[in-house]
Residue, then its C-alpha position, 0 to 999 in steps of 0.5 A: x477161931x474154928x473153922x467149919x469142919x467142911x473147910x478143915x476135912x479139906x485140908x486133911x491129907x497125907x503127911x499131915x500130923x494131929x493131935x487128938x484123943x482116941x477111943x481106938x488106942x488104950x490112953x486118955x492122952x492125946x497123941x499124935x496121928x499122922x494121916x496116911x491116906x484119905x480115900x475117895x470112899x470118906x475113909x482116913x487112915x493114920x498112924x500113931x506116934x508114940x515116944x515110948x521106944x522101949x516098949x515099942x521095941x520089946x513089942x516088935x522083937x516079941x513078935x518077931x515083926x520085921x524092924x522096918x515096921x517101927x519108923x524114928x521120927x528125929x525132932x523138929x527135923x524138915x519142919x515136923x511138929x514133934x519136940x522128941x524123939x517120936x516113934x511110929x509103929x507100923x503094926x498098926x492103924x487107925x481108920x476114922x470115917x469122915x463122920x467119925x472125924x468130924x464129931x471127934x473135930x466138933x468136940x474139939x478133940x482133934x487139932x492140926x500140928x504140922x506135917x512130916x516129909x517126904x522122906x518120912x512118909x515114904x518109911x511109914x508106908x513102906x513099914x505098914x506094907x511090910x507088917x504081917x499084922x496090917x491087913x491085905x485090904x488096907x495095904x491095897x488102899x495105901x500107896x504102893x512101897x515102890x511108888x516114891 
């Protein structure tokens, strides 16, 4: 059963994990989104999960982009929803207002999936904050990488 999207937008907070298809990344398939901050100003913001380290990787060192900036996820570890190895890269983030959220949730595009740890949390934050390529206005939302 579906809950009303008033009821689900509630619950969607920091370290927890999504599924849904997005316009904003170039693939039909569903991914995995973590939101890492929901604002007072009706904004969310993720990260994308991906298992494609390689392709990752080759992105990171071609640019020269700091290794902190692409964060492993290990398998079903404290509870997370992921089944393999999954990768977070940092250079980049998905900003969703809530109205953009809900449309995604009322076309049944976005489905809840769990949550990361503490742990977890605190290296995609500190890896958003040290990309050159995330910009100054976002890391100012974001919590602070000394902050944990």
């Amino acid at each position: 059963m579906k809950v009303p999207f008033e009821l689900f937008l509630r619950a969607v907070q920091e370290k927890k994990v999504y599924y849904f298809t997005s316009a904003k990344i170039d693939s039909d398939v569903p991914h995995y989104f973590i939101c890492v901050k929901r604002t007072d100003d009706c904004l969310l913001i993720f990260t994308c999960c991906t298992s494609q380290f390689e392709s990752r990787r080759k992105f990171i060192e071609s640019r020269k982009l700091p290794f902190a900036t692409l964060v492993y996820i290990r398998p079903g570890e404290d509870g997370n929803p992921f089944t393999k190895d999954t990768y977070v890269d940092c250079n980049n983030c998905h900003i969703y207002t809530f109205e953009e959220f809900k449309r995604m949730y009322n076309s049944a595009a976005v489905r809840y999936s769990g949550e990361i740890s503490e742990e977890y949390y605190e290296q995609i934050i500190i890896g958003l904050h040290e990309s050159p390529l995330i910009a100054e206005d976002i890391k100012e939302i974001l919590p602070a990488k000394d902050s944990f």
